[in-house]
ZADREN-851126 format. One record per residue (C-alpha): residue in three letters; residue number from 0; z, x, y. Coordinates in steps of 0.05 Angstrom, whole numbers, plus 5000, padded with zeros to 4 digits. Layout:
! residues N
- ALA;NUM;Z;X;Y
...
! end
This chain:
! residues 615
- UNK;0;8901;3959;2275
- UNK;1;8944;3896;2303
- UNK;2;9017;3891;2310
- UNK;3;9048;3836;2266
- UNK;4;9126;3808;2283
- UNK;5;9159;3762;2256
- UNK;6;9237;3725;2248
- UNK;7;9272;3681;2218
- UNK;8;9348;3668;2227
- UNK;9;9399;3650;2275
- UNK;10;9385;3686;2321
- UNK;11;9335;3663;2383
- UNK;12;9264;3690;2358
- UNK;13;9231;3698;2420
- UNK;14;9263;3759;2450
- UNK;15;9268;3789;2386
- UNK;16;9185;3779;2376
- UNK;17;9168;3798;2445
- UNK;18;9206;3864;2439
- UNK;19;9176;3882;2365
- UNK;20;9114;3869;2405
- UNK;21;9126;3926;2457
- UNK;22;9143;3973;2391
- UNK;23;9076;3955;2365
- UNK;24;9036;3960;2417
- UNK;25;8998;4025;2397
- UNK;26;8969;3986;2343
- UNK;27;8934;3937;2382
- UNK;28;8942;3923;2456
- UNK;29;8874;3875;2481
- UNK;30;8908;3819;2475
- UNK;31;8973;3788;2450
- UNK;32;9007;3725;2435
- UNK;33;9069;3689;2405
- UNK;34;9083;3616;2376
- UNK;35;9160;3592;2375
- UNK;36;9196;3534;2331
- UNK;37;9242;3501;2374
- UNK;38;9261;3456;2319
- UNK;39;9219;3400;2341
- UNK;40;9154;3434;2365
- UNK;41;9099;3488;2357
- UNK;42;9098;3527;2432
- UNK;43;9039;3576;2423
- UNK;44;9027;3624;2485
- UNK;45;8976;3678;2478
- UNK;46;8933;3721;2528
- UNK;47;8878;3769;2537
- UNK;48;8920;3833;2566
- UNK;49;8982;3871;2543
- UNK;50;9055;3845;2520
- UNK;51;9075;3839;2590
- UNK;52;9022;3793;2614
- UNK;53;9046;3752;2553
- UNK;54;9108;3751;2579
- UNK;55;9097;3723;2645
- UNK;56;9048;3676;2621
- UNK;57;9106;3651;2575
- UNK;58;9142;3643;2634
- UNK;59;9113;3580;2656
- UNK;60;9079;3557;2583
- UNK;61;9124;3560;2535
- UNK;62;9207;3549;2514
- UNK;63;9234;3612;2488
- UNK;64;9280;3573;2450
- UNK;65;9277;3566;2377
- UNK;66;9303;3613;2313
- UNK;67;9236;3623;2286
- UNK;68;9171;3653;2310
- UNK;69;9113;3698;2301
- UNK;70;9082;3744;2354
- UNK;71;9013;3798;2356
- UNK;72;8983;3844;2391
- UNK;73;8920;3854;2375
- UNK;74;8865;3897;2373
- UNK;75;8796;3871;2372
- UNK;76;8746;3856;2316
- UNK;77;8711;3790;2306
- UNK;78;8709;3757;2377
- UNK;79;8722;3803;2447
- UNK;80;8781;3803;2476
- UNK;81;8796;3745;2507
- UNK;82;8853;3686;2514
- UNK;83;8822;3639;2456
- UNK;84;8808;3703;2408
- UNK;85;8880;3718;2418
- UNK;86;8919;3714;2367
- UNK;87;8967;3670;2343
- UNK;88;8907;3622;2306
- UNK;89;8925;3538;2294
- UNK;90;8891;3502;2237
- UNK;91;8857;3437;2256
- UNK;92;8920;3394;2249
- UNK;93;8955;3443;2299
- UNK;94;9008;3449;2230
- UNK;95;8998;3508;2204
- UNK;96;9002;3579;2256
- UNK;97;8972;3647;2231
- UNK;98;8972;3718;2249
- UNK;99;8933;3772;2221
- UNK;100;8917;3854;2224
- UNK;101;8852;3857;2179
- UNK;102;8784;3839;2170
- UNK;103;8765;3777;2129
- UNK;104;8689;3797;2103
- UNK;105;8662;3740;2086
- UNK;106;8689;3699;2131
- UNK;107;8611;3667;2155
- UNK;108;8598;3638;2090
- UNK;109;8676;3609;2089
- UNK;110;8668;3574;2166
- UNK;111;8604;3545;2153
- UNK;112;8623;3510;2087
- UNK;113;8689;3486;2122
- UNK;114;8640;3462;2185
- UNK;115;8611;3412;2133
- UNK;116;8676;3395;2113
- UNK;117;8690;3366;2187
- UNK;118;8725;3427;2214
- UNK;119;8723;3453;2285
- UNK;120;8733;3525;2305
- UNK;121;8754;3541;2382
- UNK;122;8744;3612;2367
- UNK;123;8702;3679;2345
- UNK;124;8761;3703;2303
- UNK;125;8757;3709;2225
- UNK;126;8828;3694;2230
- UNK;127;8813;3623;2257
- UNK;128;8772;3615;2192
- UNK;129;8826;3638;2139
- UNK;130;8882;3589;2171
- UNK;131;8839;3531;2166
- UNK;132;8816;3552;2099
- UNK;133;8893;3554;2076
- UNK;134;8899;3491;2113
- UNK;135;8842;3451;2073
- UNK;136;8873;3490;2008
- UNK;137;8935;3454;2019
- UNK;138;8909;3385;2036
- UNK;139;8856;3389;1979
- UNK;140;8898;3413;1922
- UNK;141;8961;3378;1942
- UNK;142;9000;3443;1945
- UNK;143;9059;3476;1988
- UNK;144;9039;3532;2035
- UNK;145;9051;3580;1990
- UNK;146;9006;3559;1940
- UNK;147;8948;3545;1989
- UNK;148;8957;3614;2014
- UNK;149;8960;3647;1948
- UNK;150;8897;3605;1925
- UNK;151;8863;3615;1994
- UNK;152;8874;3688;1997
- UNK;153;8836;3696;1922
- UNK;154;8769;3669;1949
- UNK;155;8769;3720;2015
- UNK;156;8741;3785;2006
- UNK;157;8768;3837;2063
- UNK;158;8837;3878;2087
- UNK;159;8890;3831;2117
- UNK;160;8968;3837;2129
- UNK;161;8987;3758;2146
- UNK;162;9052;3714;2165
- UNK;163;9038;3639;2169
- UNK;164;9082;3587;2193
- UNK;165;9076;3514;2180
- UNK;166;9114;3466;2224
- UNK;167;9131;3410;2173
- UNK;168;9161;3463;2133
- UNK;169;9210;3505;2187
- UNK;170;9255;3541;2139
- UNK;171;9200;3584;2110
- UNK;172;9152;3641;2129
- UNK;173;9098;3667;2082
- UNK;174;9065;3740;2085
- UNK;175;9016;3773;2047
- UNK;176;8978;3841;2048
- UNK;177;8929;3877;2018
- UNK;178;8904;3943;2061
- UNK;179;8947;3931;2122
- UNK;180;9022;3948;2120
- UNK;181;9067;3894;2121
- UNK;182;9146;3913;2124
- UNK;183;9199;3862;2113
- UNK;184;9273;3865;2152
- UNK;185;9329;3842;2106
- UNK;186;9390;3816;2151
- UNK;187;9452;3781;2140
- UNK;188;9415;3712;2131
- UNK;189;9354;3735;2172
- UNK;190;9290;3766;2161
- UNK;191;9251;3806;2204
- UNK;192;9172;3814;2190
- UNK;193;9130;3874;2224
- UNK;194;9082;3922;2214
- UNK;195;9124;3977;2209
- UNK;196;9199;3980;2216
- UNK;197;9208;3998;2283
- UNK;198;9210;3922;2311
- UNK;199;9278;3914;2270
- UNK;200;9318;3974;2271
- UNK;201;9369;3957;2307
- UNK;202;9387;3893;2265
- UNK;203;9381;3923;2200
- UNK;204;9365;3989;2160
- UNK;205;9345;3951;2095
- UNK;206;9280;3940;2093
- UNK;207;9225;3923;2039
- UNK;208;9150;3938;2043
- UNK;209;9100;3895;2009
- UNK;210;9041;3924;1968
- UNK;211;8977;3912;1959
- UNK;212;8955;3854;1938
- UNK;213;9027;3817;1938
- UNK;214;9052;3758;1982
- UNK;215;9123;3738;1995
- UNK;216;9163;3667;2012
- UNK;217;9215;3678;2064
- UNK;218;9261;3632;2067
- UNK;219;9332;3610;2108
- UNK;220;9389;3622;2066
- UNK;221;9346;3646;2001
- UNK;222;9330;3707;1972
- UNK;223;9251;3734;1994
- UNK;224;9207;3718;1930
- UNK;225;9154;3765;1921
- UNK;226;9086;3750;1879
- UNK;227;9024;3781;1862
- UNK;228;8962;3742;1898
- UNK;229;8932;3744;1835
- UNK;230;8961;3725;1776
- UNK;231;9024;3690;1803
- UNK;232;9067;3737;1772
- UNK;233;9132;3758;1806
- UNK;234;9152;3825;1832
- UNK;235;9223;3856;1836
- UNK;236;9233;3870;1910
- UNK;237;9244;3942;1919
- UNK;238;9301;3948;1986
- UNK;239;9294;4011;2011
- UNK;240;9348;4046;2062
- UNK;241;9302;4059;2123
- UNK;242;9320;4134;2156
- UNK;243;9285;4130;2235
- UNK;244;9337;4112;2284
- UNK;245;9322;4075;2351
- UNK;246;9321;4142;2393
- UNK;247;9248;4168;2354
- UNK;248;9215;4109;2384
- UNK;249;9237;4105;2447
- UNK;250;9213;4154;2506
- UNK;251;9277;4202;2518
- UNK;252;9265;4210;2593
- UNK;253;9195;4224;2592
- UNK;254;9140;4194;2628
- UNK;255;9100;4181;2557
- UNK;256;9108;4184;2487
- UNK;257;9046;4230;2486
- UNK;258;9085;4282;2530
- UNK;259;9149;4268;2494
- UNK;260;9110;4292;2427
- UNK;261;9084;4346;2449
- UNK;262;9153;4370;2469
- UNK;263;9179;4345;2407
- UNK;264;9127;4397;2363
- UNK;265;9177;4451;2353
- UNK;266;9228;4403;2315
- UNK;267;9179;4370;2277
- UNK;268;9148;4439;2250
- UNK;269;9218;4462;2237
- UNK;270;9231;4397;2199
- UNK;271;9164;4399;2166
- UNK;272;9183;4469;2133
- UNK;273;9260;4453;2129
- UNK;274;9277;4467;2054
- UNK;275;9206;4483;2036
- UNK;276;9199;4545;2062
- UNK;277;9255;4596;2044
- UNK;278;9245;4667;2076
- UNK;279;9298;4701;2052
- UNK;280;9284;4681;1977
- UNK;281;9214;4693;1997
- UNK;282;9198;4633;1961
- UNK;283;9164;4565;1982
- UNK;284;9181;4496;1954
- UNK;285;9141;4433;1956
- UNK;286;9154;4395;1887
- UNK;287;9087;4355;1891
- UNK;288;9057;4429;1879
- UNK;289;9106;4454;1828
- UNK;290;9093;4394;1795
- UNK;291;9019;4406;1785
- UNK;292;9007;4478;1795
- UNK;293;8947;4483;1739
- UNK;294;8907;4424;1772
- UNK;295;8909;4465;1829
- UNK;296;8905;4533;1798
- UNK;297;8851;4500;1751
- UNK;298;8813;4464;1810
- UNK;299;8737;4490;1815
- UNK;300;8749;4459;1896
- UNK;301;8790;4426;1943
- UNK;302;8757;4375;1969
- UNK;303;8791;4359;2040
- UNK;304;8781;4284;2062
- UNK;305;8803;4249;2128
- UNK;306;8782;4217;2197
- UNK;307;8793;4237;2268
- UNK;308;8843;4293;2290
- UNK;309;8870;4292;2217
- UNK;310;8797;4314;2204
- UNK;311;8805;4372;2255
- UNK;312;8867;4393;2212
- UNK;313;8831;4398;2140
- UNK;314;8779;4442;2174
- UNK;315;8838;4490;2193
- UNK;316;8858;4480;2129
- UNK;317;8792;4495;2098
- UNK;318;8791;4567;2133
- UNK;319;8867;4569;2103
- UNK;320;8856;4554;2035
- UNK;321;8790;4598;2023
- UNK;322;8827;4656;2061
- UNK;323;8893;4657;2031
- UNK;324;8881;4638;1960
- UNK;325;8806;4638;1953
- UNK;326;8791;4570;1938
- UNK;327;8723;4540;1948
- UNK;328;8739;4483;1996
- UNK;329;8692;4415;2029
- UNK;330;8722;4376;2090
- UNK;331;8691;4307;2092
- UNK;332;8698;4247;2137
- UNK;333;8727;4201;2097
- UNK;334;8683;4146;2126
- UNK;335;8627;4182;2098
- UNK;336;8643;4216;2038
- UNK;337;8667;4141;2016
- UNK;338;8590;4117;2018
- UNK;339;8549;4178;2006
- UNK;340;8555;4187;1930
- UNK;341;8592;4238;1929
- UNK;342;8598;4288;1866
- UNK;343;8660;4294;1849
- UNK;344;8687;4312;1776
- UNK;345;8758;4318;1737
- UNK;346;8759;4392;1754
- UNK;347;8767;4376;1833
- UNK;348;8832;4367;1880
- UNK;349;8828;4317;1937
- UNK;350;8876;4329;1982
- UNK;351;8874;4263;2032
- UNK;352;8904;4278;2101
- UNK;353;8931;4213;2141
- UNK;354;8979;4207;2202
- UNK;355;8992;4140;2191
- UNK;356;8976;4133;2112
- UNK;357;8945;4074;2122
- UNK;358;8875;4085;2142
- UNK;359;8820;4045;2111
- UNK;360;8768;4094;2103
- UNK;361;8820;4156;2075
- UNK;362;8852;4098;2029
- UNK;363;8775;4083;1998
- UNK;364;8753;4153;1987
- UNK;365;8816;4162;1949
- UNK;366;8806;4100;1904
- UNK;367;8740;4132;1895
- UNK;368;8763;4206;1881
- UNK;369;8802;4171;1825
- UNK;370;8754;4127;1806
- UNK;371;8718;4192;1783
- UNK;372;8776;4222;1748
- UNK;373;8803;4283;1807
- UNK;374;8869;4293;1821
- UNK;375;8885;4258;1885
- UNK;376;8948;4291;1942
- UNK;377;8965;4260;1990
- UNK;378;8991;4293;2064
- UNK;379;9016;4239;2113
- UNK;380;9075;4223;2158
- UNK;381;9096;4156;2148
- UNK;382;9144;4145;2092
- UNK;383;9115;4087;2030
- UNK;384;9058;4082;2067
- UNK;385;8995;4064;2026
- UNK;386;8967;4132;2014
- UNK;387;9030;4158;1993
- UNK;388;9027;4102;1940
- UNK;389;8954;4106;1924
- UNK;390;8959;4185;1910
- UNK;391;8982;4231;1849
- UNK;392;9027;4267;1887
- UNK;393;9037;4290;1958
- UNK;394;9075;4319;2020
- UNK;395;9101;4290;2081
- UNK;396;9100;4320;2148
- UNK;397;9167;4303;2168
- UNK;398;9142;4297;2241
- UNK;399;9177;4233;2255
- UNK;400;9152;4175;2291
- UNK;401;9092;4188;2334
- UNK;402;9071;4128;2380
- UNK;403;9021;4159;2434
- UNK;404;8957;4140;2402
- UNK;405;8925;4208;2416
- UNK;406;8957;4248;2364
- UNK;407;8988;4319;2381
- UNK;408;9055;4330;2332
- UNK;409;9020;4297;2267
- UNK;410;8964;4351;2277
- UNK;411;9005;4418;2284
- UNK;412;9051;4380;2222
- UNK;413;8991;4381;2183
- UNK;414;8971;4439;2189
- UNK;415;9047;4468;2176
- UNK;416;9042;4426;2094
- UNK;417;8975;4452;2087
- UNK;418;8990;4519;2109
- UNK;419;9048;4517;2059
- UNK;420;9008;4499;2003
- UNK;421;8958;4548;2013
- UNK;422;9016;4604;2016
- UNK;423;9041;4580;1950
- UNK;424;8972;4575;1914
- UNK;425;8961;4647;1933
- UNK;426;9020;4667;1916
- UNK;427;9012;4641;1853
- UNK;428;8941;4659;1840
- UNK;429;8961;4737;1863
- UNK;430;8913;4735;1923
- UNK;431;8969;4760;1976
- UNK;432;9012;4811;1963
- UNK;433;9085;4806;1963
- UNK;434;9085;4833;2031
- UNK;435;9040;4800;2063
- UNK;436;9069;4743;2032
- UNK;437;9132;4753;2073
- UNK;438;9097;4769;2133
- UNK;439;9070;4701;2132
- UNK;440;9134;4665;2113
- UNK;441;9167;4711;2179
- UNK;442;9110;4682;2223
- UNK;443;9111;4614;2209
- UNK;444;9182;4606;2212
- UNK;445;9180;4632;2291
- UNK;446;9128;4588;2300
- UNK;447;9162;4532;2332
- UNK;448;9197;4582;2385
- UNK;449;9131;4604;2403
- UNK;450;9110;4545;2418
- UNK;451;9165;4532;2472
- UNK;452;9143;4592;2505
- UNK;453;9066;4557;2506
- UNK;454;9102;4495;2527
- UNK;455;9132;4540;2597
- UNK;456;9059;4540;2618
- UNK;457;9066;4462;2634
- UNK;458;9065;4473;2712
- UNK;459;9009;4526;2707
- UNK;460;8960;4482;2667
- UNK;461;8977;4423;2713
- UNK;462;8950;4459;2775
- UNK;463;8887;4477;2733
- UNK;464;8885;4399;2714
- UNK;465;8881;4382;2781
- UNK;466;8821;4426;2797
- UNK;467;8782;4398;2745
- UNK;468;8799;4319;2732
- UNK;469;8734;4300;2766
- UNK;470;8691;4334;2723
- UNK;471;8648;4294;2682
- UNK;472;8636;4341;2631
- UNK;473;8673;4389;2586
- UNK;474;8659;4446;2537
- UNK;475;8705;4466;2487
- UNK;476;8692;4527;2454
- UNK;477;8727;4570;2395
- UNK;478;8716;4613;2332
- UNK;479;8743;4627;2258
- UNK;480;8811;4583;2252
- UNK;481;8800;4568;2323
- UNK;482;8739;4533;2329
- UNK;483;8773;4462;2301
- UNK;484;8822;4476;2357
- UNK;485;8762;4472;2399
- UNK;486;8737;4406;2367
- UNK;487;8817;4378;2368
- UNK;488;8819;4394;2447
- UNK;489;8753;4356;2465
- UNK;490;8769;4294;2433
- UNK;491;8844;4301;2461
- UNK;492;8803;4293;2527
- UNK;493;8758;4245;2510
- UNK;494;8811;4193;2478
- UNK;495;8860;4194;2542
- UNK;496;8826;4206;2600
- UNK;497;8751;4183;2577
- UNK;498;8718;4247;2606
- UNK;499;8660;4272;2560
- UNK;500;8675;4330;2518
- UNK;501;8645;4371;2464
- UNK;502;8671;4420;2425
- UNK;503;8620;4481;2382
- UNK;504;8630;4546;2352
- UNK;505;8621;4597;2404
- UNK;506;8570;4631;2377
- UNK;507;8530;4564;2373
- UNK;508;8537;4556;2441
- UNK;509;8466;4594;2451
- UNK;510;8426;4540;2404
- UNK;511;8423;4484;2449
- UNK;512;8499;4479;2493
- UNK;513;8480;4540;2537
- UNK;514;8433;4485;2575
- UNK;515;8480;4449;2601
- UNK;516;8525;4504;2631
- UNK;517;8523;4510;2705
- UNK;518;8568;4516;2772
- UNK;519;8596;4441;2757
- UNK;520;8616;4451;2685
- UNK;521;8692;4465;2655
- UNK;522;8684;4507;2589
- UNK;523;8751;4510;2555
- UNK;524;8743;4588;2513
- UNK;525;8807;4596;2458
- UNK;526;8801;4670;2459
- UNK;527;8861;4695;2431
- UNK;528;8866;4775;2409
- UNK;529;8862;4760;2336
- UNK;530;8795;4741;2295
- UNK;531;8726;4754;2332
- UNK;532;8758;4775;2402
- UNK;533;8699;4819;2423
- UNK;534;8653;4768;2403
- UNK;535;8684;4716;2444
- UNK;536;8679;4758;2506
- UNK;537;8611;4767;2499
- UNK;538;8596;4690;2500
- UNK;539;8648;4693;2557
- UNK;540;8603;4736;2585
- UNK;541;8546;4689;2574
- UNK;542;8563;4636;2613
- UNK;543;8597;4680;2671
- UNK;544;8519;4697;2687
- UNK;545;8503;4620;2690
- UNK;546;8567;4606;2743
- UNK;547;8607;4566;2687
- UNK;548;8678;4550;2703
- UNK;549;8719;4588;2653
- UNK;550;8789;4569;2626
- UNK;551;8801;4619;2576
- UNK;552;8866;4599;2528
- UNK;553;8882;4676;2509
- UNK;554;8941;4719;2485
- UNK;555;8998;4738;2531
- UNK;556;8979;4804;2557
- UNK;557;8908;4794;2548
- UNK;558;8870;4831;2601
- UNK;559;8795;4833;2581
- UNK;560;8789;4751;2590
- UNK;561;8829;4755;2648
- UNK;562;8789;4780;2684
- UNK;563;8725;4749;2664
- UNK;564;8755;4677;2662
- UNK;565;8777;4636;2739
- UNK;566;8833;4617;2696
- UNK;567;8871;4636;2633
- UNK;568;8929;4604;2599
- UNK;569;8973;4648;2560
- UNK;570;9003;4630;2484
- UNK;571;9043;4685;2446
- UNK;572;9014;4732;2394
- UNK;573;9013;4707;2328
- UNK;574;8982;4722;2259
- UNK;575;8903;4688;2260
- UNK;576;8916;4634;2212
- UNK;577;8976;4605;2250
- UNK;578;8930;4603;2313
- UNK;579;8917;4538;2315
- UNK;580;8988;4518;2322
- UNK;581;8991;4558;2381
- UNK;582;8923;4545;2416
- UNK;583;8925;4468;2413
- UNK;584;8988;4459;2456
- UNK;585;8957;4480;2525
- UNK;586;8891;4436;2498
- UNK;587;8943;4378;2494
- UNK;588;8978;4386;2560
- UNK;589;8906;4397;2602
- UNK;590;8885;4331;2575
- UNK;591;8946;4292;2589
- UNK;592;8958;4323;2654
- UNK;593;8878;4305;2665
- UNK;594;8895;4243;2644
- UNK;595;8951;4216;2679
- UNK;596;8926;4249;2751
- UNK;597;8865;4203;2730
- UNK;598;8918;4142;2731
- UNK;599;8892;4131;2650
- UNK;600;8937;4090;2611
- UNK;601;8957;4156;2561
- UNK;602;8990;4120;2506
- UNK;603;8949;4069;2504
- UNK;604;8874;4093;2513
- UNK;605;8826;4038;2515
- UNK;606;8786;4011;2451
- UNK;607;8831;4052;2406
- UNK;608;8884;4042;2363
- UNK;609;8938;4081;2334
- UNK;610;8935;4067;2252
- UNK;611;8859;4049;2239
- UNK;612;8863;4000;2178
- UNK;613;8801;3976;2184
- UNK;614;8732;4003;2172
! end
């Protein structure tokens, strides 16, 4: 969940950190901090707040000067927020300097048995705990850093990506991960350290990404040595040639990267089914299907696991898959399904669904899946990211990079792969006719056009944003494909501008929701022409007689809702299964607009994080 930067080179460090720092700051943004080499001393600055307030407490604090440094941004776990939880951690001698995204288990029973052993700890951190643990390695065994990290790291149990510095040693950094993503910069005689590769773009395209359970020796003027943690061995360091550019992470002219995405939603759908699907050939290709048709074709279920809004996509999904090739299909929080005991035999498919492809709880329910012998594919966004590792086989959304931490692009992307792999396994089972087929293939392929005619409703649904941001309360309501839509758009509103939401099936709305409609209460109705139409107007209906407020999300044209509903948002017609790609994008602009009239920091919503490696 925490941003990790670090350099090494010729170059000064500090406005190199404090930048990668501004990069990362979706990951983690409580608190941040940054310790600098100058050649002669350890400067450590650090600071409850964001990256700025870390720079203008540096201001005064610390020298910037110095070709070697480590920075964080963090987001909390052991400790609240504060300037002496902030991260970068000292050992006792004030030697050896730490950073770390993670969580360190059994970190208690380690501080109290280094409390006997005289040491002090100015913090509630974990991280406080492993650097003085490395420390009393090193002075115990007699060994260099490296060593007392490897040896330290084998008696923690927990997640952690790491970069520790020590000063009597200033030509060397040493990393190590093992559940958090750790990326490593390869320059012309300087490395750059991050969590992802966006910190060092513009300095080099060669990167190298640590797995688990590795560590690595930087060093000046040497080449990076890579080792497993735990048997010493060495590792050939994979160099791979990175593809983002600086213009994907930066905002473009918008006001946030959250509106910038959802702009960006036709291009990344068109990318997402660039050179899978073919319409002319009639033909889909995705080689991490072709490659394993019969343990898909063979699969007694698909088993769907994943957290959050990736969630909201496998339950699309599940409506896809059971529709369009008639496969029996379970969606499962990933947090749960992990620690429930789940049943789960040779003759299942586990399809794991991650933005980032790094979070904890999707990455353990697939060690689990394989654990019990299924066949594990993977859907994620993020290029040699862990679950693209950790799975058989897979597909990648293609969506680019998406910073806002409420996620909007990486959703509708979804939802294109897995609508693509349910077209092929139906195709290939026989369960849609050749026509049909086609139909589909025309539909999703004009998909990203229709969505820039839902995008020309921008001004519309801002004046209905301002008529509603002081509500306390939403209801989201929806049906068939469209009831995760409903589910997506309340916790789009809840994550940005903190207003309570909930989103049901409509026709649930009479067991227990119905009590809370009345004259002060926004209910959000995605009631589009196709799939249960007439049904929807009659709960439309339903709370009309108890003076709800009624934004109905319908289907250009639409009359019936119209004039039922004191609003309506129009999205073109489209075939019922493609929907959802459709219906979400006025759910995404309402809560940003909400959200930013609200003065809510959008990218950045408080208490969350953008890549979630950490139970």
């Amino acid at each position: 969940m925490c941003g990790i930067v670090g350099y090494i080179g010729p170059r000064e460090a500090y406005p190199i950190i404090i930048e990668g720092l501004k990069r990362l700051e979706y990951r983690g943004y409580d608190s941040a901090g940054v310790a600098i080499f100058d050649g002669e001393n350890l400067k450590v600055c650090k600071t409850k707040g964001k990256v700025v307030d870390l720079e203008k407490r540096s201001e005064n604090e610390i020298t910037k000067h110095g070709n070697v440094g480590i920075g964080h941004t963090r987001w909390a776990t052991h400790g609240v927020p504060n300037d002496v939880n902030s991260h970068p951690h000292l050992s006792n001698s004030g030697d050896l300097v730490i950073i770390h995204n993670g969580i360190i288990e059994n970190y208690e029973t380690l501080k109290q048995e280094l409390i006997r052993r005289g040491y002090i700890f100015h913090s509630d951190t974990d991280t406080e705990v492993l650097i003085n643990l490395i420390e009393d390695v090193k002075k115990q065994e007699g060994v260099k850093l490296g060593k007392a990290v490897q040896i330290a790291l084998n008696q923690v149990i927990g997640a952690y990506a790491i970069a520790v510095f020590d000063k009597t040693k200033p030509g060397e950094v040493v990393i190590a991960r093992l559940g958090s993503p750790l990326a490593v910069g390869i320059g012309e005689g300087e490395f750059f350290i991050a969590s992802d590769a966006s910190p060092f773009l513009e300095y080099t395209k060669n990167a190298i990404y640590l797995e688990d359970e590795e560590m690595a020796i930087i060093r000046l003027h040497k080449d990076i040595k890579i080792r497993k943690i735990k048997d010493d061995s060495l590792v050939d360091p994979y160099i791979q040639k990175l593809q983002l550019n600086l213009e994907q992470i930066e905002k473009g002219g918008y006001d946030h990267f959250m509106l910038k995405e959802i702009h960006e939603q036709p291009k990344a759908i068109t990318d997402t089914y660039r050179g899978r699907l073919l319409r002319n050939e009639a033909i889909i290709k995705m080689a991490g299907i072709e490659d394993n048709m019969k343990k898909f074709l063979n699969a007694n279920r698909i088993i769907i696991v994943a957290c959050g809004t990736s969630w909201h996509a496998g339950l699309v999904a599940e409506y896809i898959f059971e529709d369009l090739a008639r496969i029996p299909v379970e969606v499962e929080y990933a947090s749960e399904f992990r620690y429930r005991n789940p049943v789960i035999t040779e003759n299942d498919v586990v399809i794991a669904i991650s933005q980032s492809g790094e979070t904890a709880d999707t990455l353990a329910a697939i060690k689990l899946a394989k654990s019990k012998g299924a066949f594990v594919f993977g859907v994620c966004n993020v290029v040699g990211s862990s679950i693209a590792r950790e799975t058989h086989a897979g597909a990648y959304t293609h969506a680019g990079p998406e910073i806002g931490v409420a996620s909007t692009k990486a959703f509708t992307t979804q939802i294109t792969v897995l609508t693509l792999i349910a077209l092929r396994l139906a195709r290939a089972k026989g369960t849609v006719s050749s026509s049909d087929f086609r139909q589909h293939l025309l539909e999703l392929e004009l998909i990203p056009k229709k969505i820039e005619d839902a995008l020309k409703s921008d001004e519309h649904i801002k004046i209905i944003a301002d008529i509603y941001k002081e509500a306390s309360n939403f209801l989201y309501l929806g049906r068939g494909y469209n009831f995760p839509v409903a589910l997506e758009g309340a916790l789009k509103l809840k994550e940005i501008s903190y207003i309570h939401a909930e989103g049901y099936p409509a026709a649930e709305m009479k067991h227990g929701p119905i009590a809370l409609i009345d004259e002060n209460m926004p209910i959000v109705v995605i009631a589009t022409k196709k799939g249960h139409y007439e049904k929807v107007v009659s709960n439309i209906q339903e709370i009309k007689s108890r003076k709800g407020k009624i934004i109905g999300i319908v289907t250009k044209g639409d009359t019936q809702v119209k004039a039922l509903a004191d609003h309506v948002i129009e999205v073109p017609e489209t075939s019922e299964s493609l929907s959802p790609l459709l219906t979400t994008i006025p759910l995404q602009l309402l809560s940003y607009h909400i959200a930013v009239m609200l003065n809510k920091n959008v990218d950045q919503p408080r208490n969350l994080a953008k890549s979630v490696t950490v139970e």
